[in-house]
C-alpha positions in Angstrom: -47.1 60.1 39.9 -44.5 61.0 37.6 -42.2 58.6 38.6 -44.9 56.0 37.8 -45.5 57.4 34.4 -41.9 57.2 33.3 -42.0 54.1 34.2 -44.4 53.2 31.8 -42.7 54.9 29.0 -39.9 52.8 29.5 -41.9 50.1 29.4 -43.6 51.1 25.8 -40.3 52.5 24.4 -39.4 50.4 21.0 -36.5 47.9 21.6 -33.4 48.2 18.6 -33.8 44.6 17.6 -30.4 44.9 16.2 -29.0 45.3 19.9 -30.7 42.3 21.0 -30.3 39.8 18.1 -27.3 37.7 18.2 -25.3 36.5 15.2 -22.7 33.4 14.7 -20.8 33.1 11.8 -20.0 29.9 10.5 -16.6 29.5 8.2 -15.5 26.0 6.8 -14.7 23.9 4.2 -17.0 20.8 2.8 -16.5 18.9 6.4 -19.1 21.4 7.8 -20.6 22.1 5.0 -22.4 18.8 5.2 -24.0 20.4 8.2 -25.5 23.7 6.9 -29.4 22.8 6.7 -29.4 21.5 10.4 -27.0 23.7 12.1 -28.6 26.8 10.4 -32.4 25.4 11.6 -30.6 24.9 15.2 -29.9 28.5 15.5 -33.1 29.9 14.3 -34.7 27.7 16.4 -32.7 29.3 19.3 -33.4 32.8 17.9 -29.7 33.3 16.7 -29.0 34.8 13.1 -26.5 32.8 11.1 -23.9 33.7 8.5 -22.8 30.5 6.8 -20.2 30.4 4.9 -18.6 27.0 3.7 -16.8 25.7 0.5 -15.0 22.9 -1.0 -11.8 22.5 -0.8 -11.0 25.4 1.0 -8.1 25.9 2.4 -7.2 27.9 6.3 -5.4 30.6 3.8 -8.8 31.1 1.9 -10.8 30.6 4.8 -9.1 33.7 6.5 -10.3 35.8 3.5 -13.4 34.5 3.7 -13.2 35.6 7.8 -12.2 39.4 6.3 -15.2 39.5 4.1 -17.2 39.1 7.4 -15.9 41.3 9.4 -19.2 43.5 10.0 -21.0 41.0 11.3 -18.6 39.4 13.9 -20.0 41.3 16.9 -20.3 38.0 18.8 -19.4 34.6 17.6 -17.6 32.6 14.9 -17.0 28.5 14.5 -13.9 28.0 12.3 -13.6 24.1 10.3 -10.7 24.4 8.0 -7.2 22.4 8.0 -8.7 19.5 5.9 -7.3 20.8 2.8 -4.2 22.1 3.9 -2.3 20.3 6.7 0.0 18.2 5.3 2.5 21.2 5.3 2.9 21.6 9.3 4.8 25.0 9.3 2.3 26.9 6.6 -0.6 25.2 8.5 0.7 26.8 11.8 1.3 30.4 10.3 -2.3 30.4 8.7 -4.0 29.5 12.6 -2.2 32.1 13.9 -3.1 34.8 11.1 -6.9 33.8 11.9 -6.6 34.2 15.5 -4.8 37.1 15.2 -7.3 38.6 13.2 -10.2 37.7 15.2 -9.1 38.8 18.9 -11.4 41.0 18.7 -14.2 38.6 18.2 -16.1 38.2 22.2 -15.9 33.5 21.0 -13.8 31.7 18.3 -14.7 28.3 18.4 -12.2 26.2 16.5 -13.7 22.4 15.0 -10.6 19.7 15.1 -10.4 17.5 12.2 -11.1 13.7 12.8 -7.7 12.4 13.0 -8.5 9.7 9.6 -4.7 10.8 8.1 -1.2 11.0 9.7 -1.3 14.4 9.3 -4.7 15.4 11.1 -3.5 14.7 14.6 -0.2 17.3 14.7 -2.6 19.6 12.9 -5.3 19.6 15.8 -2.1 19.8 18.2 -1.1 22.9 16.1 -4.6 24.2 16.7 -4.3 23.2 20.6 -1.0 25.0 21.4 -2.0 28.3 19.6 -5.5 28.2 20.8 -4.0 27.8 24.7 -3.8 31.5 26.6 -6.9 33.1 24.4 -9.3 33.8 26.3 -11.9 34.4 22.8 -10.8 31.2 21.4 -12.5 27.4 22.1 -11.6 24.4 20.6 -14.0 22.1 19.6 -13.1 18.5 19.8 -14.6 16.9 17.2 -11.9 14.1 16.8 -12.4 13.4 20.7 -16.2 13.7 19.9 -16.2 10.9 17.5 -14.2 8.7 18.5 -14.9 5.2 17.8 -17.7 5.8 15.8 -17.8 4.9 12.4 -21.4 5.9 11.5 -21.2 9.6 10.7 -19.4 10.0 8.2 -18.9 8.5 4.3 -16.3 6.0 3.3 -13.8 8.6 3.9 -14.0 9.3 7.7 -14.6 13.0 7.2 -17.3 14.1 5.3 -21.0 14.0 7.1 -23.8 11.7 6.9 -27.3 12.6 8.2 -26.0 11.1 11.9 -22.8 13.1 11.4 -24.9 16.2 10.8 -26.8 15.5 13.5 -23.9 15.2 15.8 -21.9 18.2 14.6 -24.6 20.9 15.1 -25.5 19.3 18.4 -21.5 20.3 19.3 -21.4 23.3 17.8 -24.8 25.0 19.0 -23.9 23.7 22.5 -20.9 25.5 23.1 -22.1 28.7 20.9 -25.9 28.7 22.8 -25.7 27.4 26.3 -21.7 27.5 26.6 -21.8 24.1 26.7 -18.8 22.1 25.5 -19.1 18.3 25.3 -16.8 16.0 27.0 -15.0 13.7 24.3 -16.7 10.3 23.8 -14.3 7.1 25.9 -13.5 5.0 23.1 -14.9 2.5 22.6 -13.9 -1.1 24.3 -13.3 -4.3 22.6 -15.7 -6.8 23.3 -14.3 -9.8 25.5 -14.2 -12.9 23.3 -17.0 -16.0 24.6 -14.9 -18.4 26.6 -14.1 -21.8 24.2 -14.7 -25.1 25.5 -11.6 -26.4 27.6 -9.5 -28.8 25.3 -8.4 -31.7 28.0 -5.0 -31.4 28.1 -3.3 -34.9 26.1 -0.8 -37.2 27.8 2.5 -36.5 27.7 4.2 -38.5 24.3 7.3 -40.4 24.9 10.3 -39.0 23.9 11.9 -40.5 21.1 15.2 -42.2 21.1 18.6 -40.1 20.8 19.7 -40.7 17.2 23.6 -40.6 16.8 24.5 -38.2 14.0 27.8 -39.1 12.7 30.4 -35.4 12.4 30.7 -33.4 9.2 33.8 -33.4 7.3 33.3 -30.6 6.4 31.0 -27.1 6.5 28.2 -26.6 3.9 28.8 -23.4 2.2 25.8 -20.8 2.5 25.7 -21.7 -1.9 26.1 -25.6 -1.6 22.9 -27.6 -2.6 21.4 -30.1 0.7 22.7 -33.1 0.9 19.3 -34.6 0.8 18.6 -33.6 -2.6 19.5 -33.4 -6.1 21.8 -30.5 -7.4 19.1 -29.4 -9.3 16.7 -29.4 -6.1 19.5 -27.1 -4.4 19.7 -24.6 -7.4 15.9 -24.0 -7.4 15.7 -23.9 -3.6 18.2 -21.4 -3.2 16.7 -19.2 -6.7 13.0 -19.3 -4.4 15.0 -17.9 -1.2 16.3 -15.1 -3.3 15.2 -12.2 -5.3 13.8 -11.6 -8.7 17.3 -10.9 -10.3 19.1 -13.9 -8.0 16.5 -16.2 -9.2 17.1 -15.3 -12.7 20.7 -15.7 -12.4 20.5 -18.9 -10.3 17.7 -21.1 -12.9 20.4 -21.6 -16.2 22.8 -23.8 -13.8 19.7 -26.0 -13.4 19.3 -26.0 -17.3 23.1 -26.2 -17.9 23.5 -29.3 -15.7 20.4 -31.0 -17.3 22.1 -30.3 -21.3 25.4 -32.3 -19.7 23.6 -35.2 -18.6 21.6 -35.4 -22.1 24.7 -34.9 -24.2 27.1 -36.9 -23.2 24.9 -40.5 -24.3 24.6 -38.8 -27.3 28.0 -37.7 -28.3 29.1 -41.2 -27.3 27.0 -42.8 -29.4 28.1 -40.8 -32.5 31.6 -41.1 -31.9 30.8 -45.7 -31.7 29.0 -44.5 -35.0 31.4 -42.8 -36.9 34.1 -45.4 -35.7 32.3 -48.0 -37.0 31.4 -46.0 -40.1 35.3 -45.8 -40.6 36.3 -49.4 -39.7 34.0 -50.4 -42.9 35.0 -48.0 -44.8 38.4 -49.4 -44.3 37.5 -52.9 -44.7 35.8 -52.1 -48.1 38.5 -50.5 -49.1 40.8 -52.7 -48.7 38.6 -55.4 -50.6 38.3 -53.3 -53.2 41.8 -52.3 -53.5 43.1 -56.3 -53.4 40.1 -57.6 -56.3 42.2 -54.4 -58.5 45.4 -55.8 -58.0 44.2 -59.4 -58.4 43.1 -58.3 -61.8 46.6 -56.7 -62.9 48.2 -60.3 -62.4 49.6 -61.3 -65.7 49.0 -64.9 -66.2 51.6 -67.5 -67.3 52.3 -68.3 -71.1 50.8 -71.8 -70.3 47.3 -70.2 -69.2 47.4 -68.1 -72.5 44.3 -69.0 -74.1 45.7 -70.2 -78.1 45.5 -67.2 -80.8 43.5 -68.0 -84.0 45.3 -68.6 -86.9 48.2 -69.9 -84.8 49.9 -73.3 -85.5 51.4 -74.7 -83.2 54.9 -76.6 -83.5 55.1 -79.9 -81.9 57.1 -80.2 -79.2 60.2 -82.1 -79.6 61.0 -84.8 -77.5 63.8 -83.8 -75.3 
């Protein structure tokens, strides 16, 4: 009789609800921050307490303080997303992952979200993640990348940042693992579809091959600078000004221009130089006209030709 009595004080004692309620704490940066209404619902749902704590542009170093601020309520699990905003630099990356997995061996499960590998960058920083996480029993990673792979429907323009499906998908990952212990395989990527077969092109007869063509021997090499023979010097110039660069081509187009002024010039410095020769040979001809009607006007005439002078008389002549 008494033992069945204290049985049934057992049975009415109070519960802590404390003891049995289990928390998760969620840090991040604004990947998983697109997922805070769903996830959050998830674990209610699932009769889990949730601490969520995201930001923008948050870096691992900032995230780690945000870890500290938590620390009373990590008695049993935390999901980590950071690295977005700071894992270009490799070896500051690395020393932040290991500060927060330092800090939280205590922790019973770290769950650790990779990055979708959208930058050069993203895929030695989930490797960082990989080799550091490896011999820690507390720690999981999360393959998000491996996830996601293929898919191109989760997230905005910039591969990262969640849509409604990407939301979806990302508390279905994390709530697995953190709930059941359930960690999804990664998706197969996805194969490229087998193009439709074309219609068979019949094959066309064989052409006959045209007749050997004797090429007589060059005297000599073309130099790598010498115009074809098949064109015009000019032809050559702007040929070999397209084959080079901006500062060649410059250099290269005045030889076009200069050889263009030659061949204008020369007709037309001949035909001043007939001009001016010709100007001079009639200058010389008039001048020598003019020159020969002065002197044929200085020639005295002969006493015979005198005209008579008034007032004059003139002696008869005597016979002789």
């Amino acid at each position: 009789m008494a033992a069945v009595l204290c049985v049934v004080l057992v049975a009415w004692m109070p519960v802590d609800a404390g003891a049995q309620e289990r928390r998760v704490v969620v840090v991040g940066d604004s990947i998983i921050l697109g997922a805070e209404a769903p996830m959050t619902a998830a674990f209610a749902q699932r009769g889990w307490a949730v601490t969520f704590d995201a930001a923008v542009s948050r870096s691992t170093g900032a995230g780690l303080q945000a870890i500290e601020s938590h620390r009373a309520e990590l008695s049993d699990s935390l999901v980590v997303s950071l690295g977005a905003n700071d894992a270009g630099s490799p070896a500051a990356f690395r020393q932040r992952v290991q500060a927060i997995l330092d800090a939280t061996v205590a922790v019973p499960h770290v769950y650790w979200v990779t990055l979708r590998e959208v930058r050069d960058y993203y895929a030695p920083a989930n490797q960082i993640v990989r080799e550091l996480a490896a011999g820690r029993s507390n720690v999981t990673v999360l393959d998000w990348h491996g996830a996601t792979a293929g898919a191109a429907d989760l997230t905005a323009g910039d591969g990262l940042h969640l849509n409604g499906a990407g939301a979806a998908r990302m508390t279905q990952l994390v709530t697995e693992a953190v709930v059941s212990g359930v960690v999804l395989p990664a998706a197969p990527p996805q194969a490229a579809a087998a193009p439709a077969p074309g219609p068979v092109a019949e094959s066309a007869p064989p052409s006959p091959e045209p007749a050997p063509t004797t090429v007589a021997p060059a005297t000599s090499a073309p130099s790598a600078t010498s115009p074809s023979t098949t064109g015009s010097s000019d032809d050559g110039a702007i040929s070999a000004a397209r084959r080079s660069g901006p500062d060649e081509e410059r250099a290269a187009a005045p030889v076009a221009d200069i050889g263009s002024d030659r061949l204008i010039g020369g007709p037309v410095i001949l035909v001043a130089g007939l001009l001016l020769v010709g100007l001079l040979v009639i200058g010389a001809a008039m001048g020598g006209w003019w020159l020969a009607l002065r002197q044929s006007r200085r020639v005295p005439l002969r006493s015979s030709e005198l005209p008579p002078v008034p007032g004059d008389v003139q002696e008869p002549s005597r016979p002789s």
